[in-house]
N, C-alpha and C positions, 0 to 999 in steps of 0.2 A: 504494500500500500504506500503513495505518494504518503512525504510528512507534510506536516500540517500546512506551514508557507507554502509547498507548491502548489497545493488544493487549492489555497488561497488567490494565487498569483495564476491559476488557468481557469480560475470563477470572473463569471461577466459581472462586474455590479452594474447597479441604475445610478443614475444620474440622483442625489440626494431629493432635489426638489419632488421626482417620482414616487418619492414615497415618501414623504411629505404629503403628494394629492394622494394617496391610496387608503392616509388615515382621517384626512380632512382637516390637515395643517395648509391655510395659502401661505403665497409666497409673502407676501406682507408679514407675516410672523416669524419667518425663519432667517438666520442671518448664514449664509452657506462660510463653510471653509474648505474650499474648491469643491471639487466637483462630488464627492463622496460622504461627506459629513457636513456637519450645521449644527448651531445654536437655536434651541426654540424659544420663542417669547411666548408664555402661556397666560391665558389667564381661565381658570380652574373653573368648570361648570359642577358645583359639590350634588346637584340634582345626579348627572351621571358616573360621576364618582361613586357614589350610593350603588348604583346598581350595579357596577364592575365588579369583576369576582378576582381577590387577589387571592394568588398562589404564593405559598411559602415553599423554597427547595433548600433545604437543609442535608444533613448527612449524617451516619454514624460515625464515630472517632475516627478520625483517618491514619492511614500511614504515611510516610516521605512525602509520598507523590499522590497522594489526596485522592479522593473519591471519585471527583469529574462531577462536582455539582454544575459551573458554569457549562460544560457539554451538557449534561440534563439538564439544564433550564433551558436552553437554546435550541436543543433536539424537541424538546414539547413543545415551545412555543410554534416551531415549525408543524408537528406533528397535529396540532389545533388547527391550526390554518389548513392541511391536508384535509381535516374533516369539516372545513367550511366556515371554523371560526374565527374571528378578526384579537388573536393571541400579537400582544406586546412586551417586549421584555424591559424589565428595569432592572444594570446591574450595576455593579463596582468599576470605577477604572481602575487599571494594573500597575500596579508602584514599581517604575524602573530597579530597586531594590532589589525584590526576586527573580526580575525580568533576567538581570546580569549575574544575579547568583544561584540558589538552586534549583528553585522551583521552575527558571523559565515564564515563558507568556502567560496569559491568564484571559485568551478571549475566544476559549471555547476550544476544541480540539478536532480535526479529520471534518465532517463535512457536515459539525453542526459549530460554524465560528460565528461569530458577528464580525464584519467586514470594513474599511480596509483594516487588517489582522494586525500590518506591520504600525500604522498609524496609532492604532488604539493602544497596542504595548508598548509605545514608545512616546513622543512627547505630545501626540494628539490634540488637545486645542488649547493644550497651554495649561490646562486646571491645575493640575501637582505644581507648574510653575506658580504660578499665581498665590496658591495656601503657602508653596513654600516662602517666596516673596514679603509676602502681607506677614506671617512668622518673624521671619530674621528683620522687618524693617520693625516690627515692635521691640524687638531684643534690642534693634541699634540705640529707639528712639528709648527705650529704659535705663540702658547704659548712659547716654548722653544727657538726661534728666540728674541722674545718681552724679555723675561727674560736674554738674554744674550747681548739687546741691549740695556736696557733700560740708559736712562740718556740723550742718545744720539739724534740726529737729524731722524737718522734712523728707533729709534721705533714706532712703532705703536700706534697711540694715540686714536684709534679708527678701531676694529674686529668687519670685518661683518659676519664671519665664525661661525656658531653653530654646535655642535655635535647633533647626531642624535643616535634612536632606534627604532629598527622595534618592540613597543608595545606600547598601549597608556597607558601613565601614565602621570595625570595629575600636578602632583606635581615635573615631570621636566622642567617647561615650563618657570621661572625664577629660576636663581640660580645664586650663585656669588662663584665663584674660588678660587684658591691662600690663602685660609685663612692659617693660625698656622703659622705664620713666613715669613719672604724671602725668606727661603731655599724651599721653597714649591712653588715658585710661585708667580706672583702679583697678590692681587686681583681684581677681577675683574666681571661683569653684565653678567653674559651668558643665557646661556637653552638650550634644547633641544628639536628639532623636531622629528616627527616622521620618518623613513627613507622614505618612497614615497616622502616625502617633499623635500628630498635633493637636492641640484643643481647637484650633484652625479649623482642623478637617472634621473633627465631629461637628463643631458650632453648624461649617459650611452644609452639611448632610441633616440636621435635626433641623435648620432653619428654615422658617415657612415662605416667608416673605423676606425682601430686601430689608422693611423694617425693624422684623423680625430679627434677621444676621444682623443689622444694625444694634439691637438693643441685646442682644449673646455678647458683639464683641465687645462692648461696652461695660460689660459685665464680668469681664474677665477678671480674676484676681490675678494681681502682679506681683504682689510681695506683702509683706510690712514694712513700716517706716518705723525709725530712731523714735518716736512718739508712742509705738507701738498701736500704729491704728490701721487698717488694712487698706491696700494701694488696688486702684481698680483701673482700668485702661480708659474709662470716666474722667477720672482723676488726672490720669496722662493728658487728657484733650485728643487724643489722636483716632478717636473711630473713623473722624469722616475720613481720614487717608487710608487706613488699613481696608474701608467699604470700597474706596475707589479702587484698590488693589483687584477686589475679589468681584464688582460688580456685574463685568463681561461672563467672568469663568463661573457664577452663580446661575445662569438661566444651562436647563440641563443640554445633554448632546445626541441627535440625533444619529444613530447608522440603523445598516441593515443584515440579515442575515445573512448568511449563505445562499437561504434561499429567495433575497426578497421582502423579508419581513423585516416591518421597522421595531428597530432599538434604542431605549433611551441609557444611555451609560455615564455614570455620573456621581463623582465622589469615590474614594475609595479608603477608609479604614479597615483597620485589620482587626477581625473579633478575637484575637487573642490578650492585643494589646488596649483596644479599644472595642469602641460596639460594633463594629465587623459589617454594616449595611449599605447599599448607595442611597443618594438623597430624598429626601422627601418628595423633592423637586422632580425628581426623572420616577420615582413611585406614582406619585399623584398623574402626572404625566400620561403615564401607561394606561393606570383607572379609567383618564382625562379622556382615551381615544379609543382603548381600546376595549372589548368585551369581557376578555381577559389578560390580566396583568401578573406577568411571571416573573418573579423577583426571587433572590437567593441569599441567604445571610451565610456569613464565612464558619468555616471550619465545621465541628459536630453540633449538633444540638443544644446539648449543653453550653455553647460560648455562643454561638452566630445568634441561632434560634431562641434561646432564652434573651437575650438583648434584646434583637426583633421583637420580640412580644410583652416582653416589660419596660423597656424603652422606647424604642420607636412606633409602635402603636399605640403608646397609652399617648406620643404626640399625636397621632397623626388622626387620632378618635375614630381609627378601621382596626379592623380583624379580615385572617385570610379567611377565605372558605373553603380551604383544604391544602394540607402540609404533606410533601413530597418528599418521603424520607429516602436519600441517594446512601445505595452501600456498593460495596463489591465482593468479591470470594475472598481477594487481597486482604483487602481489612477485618471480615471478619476468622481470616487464617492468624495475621497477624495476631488480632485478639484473642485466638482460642490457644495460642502458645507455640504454636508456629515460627521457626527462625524466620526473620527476613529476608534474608536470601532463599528462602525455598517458598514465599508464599503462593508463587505462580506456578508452584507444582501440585497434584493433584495432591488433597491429603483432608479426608471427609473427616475423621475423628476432632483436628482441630478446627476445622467450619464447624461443627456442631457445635464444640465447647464456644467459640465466639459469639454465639446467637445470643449469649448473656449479653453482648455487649447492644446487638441491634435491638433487644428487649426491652432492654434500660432506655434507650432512645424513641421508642415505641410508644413506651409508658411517660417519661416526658410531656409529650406531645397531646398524651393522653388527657394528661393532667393541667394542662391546658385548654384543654376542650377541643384540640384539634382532630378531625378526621383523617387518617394518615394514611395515606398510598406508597409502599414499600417499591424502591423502581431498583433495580441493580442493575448496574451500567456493565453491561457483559464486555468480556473480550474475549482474544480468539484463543487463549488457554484453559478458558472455563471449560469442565464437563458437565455432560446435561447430567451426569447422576449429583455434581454439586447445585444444578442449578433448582432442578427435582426435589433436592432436601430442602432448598431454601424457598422454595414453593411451598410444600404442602406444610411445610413447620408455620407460613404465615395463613396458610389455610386453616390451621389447627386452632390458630390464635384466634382468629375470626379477623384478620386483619386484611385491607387488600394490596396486589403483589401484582408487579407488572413487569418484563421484560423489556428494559432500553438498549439497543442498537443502533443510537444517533450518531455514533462516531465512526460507524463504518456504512451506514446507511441512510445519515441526515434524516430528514419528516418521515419519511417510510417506518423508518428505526424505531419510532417511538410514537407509531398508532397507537398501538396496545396501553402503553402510559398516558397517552391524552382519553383516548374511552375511559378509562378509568376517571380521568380526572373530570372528565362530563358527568361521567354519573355520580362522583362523590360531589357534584355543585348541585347537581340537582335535585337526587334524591334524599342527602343525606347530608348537607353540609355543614361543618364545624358550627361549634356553638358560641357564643361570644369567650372573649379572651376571660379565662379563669387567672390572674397574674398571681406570681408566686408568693408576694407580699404585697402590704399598701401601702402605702406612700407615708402614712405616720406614723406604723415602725419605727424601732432604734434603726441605728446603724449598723449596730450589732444583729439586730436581732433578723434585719433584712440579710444579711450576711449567712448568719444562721439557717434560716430559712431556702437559701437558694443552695447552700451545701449538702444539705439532708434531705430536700424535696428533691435537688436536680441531681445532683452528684451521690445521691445517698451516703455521705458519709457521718460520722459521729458529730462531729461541730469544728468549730473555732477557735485560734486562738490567736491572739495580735501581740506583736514584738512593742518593746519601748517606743520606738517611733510612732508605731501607726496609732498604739494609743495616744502621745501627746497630738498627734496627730486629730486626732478624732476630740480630742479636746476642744482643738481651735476651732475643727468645723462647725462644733455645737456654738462655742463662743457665736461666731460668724451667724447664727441662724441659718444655717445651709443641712439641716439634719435629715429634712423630709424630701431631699432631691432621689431619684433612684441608685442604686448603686451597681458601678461596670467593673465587672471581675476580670485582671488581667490574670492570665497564668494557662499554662504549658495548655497545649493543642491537642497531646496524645495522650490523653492521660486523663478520668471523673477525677483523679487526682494534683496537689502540686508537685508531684513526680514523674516526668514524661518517661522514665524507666517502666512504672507499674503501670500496664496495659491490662485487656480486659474490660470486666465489669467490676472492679476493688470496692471493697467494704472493711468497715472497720480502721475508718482513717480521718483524722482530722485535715483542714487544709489551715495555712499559717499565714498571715498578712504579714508581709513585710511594711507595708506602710500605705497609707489613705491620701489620694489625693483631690482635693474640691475642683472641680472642670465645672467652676460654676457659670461660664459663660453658656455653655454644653448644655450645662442644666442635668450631670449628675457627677457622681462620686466615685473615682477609678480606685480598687482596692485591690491591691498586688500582690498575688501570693508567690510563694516560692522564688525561685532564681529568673523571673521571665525578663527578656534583656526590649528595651525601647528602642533599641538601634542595635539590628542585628548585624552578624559577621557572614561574612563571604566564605563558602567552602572553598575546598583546597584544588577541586576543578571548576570554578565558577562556568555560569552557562555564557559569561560575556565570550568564554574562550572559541566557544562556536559559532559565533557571532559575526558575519561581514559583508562587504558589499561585493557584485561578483558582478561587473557588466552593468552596474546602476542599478542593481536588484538585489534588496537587503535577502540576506540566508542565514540557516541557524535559529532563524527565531522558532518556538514552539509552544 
């Protein structure tokens, strides 16, 4: 099979504006960035937003190389449209970070990609520029404040603001500022995250409106001051410039599939580190036009899908009406105790032990209210007797089960996943969002609550930090915000070593931080790194230009 670039590069697109008319976007509303992509200027009709049916595509715990929830969102969406329905996807854009290190592209895989491939993995319409931009010119304009104020009551005794870049490099993650003199600057403890990480990019993806992003960034806490009174980007004077930064790259981005079908992509945090969703702006978007709206939160269940529905729906005042849980034989081989290196060899004893883990996700879901359609994203090492076990095991559950073939078969691939997903809309669809806790919880106790509900594990416990930590939030009045759990991707645990389905385990906050611009509470367990490191073959190595046609990408 051709990889994924060349599919890409001997696929005809349309002309952007084309599909733009096929959803009933004029050209009045759309600003193009040449011939294949565009910006759309929306303005939200909430009558048929109402009656749009969002889809959630989530995933069981994954291994290295993830589940293929973006090919299964993209192959259903296709797959819908196959069966005469007007299916639009809303996803993430892809952080140059994994692009050049391990993970590679992120915009769908074999002949279900959203299109141009190379554009959208790479610098696309500029948005990562832009959040990262609007980030470091707040860092500048903080530093420059402190340097003009210092001596005084007014400076800053303490920046909680770090700069950011869209690449993992591990050797920005401590650093200290201001060296060679005064005339440079005070010195000072800083780093650098990667840009998903930013409070930038969540604000940019939770905010409703222009005004909206305007009164998040606003809101941002910067530090404290020698006074001991807390500093807000308010206080700085500087929203209207950081809005000017982000105002272009705020209205979401239009492409198309593979096949033709338009896509809204837009925003990209990572739910390990952050809440894991693309914007509200390219969700509502998709509601906005389309019948059905296919949207995917990052990693398993537990991180993506739990954010999604305690976070980003309790903004966006929707619920899906049915949640598409993506696994494979891989991961649940992986999970049943399976070396990694042998997952893509036949071995049904450890598929079996692993259904612990697609159970736990199951139930999840469950527990949410959500209807959940089991898709496994086949490949060409599965046997039909592992595919057969993990059939009729979801038949036994009473659960439903549907075979995806998008990525060697694009909309064809994943009829069988879109009937499924028509009849759980219509005959049986989810019930409104059941959320794991309420908003006037402790802090703790919301913590609590999402560890033993989601993760089933024992409880809690918080190091010196996170407690004075949690101290200041309450001072602050910021208790009742929700709370976003960063920590390891492979793992109900904060141990990416213990895979499975683990019981009998506490998880450990290293420390709470208020993203009150965000509008919630990131609480950090275990060793999870903000600006990750490049493996030791990074994917940039495969990466070039050959005749004026980028390769390598995947």
């Amino acid at each position: 099979m051709k990889s994924d670039i060349e599919i890409a590069h001997d696929s005809v697109l349309k002309p952007i504006q084309h599909i733009a008319d096929s959803i009933g976007i004029g050209a009045e509303t759309i600003e193009q960035y040449g011939k294949y992509k565009a910006k759309v200027l929306v303005n939200f009709d909430e009558t048929k937003i109402a009656k749009s049916k969002l889809i959630l595509v989530t995933a069981t715990t994954p291994n290295k190389s993830g589940s293929g929830k973006t090919t299964t969102s993209i192959s259903l969406a296709q797959g819908l449209h196959k069966l005469g329905k007007n299916a639009i996807l809303a996803l993430r854009e892809p952080s140059l970070g994994p692009c050049f290190g391990m993970k590679g592209g992120a915009a769908g895989g074999g002949y279900s990609q959203v299109l141009p491939m190379e554009d959208i993995n790479l610098h696309f319409t500029g948005d990562f520029h832009a959040i990262t931009s609007a980030n470091n010119t707040l860092a500048a304009l903080i530093d420059n404040y402190n340097y003009f104020n210092k001596g005084t009551p007014h400076a800053l005794k303490q920046i909680l603001w770090r700069r950011v870049l869209d690449v993992n490099d591990r050797s920005l993650r401590y650093l200290i500022s201001g060296l060679n003199g005064s005339s440079n600057g005070i010195p000072t403890e800083t780093g650098f995250d990667i840009t998903p990480a930013s409070e930038i990019m969540a604000i940019f993806c939770l905010a409703k409106n222009l005004n909206d992003l305007r009164t998040r960034i606003d809101n941002i806490l910067i530090g404290f001051t020698f006074a001991n009174t807390p500093f807000y980007v308010k206080d700085l004077g500087v929203g209207g410039a950081l809005i000017a930064l982000l105002k272009d790259a705020f209205q979401p981005n239009l492409v198309q599939t593979i096949e033709g079908g338009a896509a809204f992509i837009h925003g990209g945090p990572f739910a390990n580190i952050a809440h894991g969703c693309n914007s509200i702006m390219a969700t509502k978007s998709a509601l906005n036009f389309g019948e059905y709206a296919i949207t995917e939160a990052g990693f398993g269940s537990d991180l993506g899908a739990e954010k999604f529905l305690n976070i980003k729906c309790r903004e966006m005042g929707l619920s899906p009406a049915a949640s598409v849980l993506v696994t494979t034989t891989q991961s649940l081989k992986l999970h049943g105790g399976v070396d990694e290196k042998l997952i893509k060899q036949p071995a049904i004893a450890g598929l079996k032990a692993g259904l612990k883990n697609l159970e736990r996700h199951i139930e999840n879901l469950h527990g949410f209210g959500q209807n959940v359609i089991v898709s496994l994203n086949k490949f060409g090492f599965d046997t039909s007797e592992e595919i057969e076990f993990i059939q009729e095991w979801c038949s036994q559950k009473g659960t439903h089960f549907a075979i995806n073939e998008g990525f060697a078969k694009g909309g064809n691939g994943a009829i069988q996943l879109a009937q499924k997903v028509i009849e759980v809309c219509e005959e049986n669809p989810s019930k409104a969002i059941v959320h794991t806790y309420e908003l006037e919880d402790s802090i703790e106790l919301k913590l609590h609550k999402i560890v033993t509900k989601i993760y089933k594990g024992n409880g809690i416990t918080l190091s010196k930090q996170a407690k004075a930590s949690l101290k200041k939030i309450q001072e602050l009045g910021a208790e009742k915000l929700p709370v976003c759990i960063a920590k390891t991707q492979f793992s109900f645990t904060d141990n990416p070593a213990l895979v499975g389905a683990t019981d009998n385990f506490t998880i450990h906050f290293e420390n709470l931080v208020l993203n009150n611009g965000a509008g919630f509470i990131v609480a950090v367990a275990g060793e999870i790194m903000r600006m990750p490191g490049l493996p030791k073959v990074p994917s940039a190595m495969q990466i070039d230009v050959i005749n004026g046609e980028i390769t390598g990408l995947s």
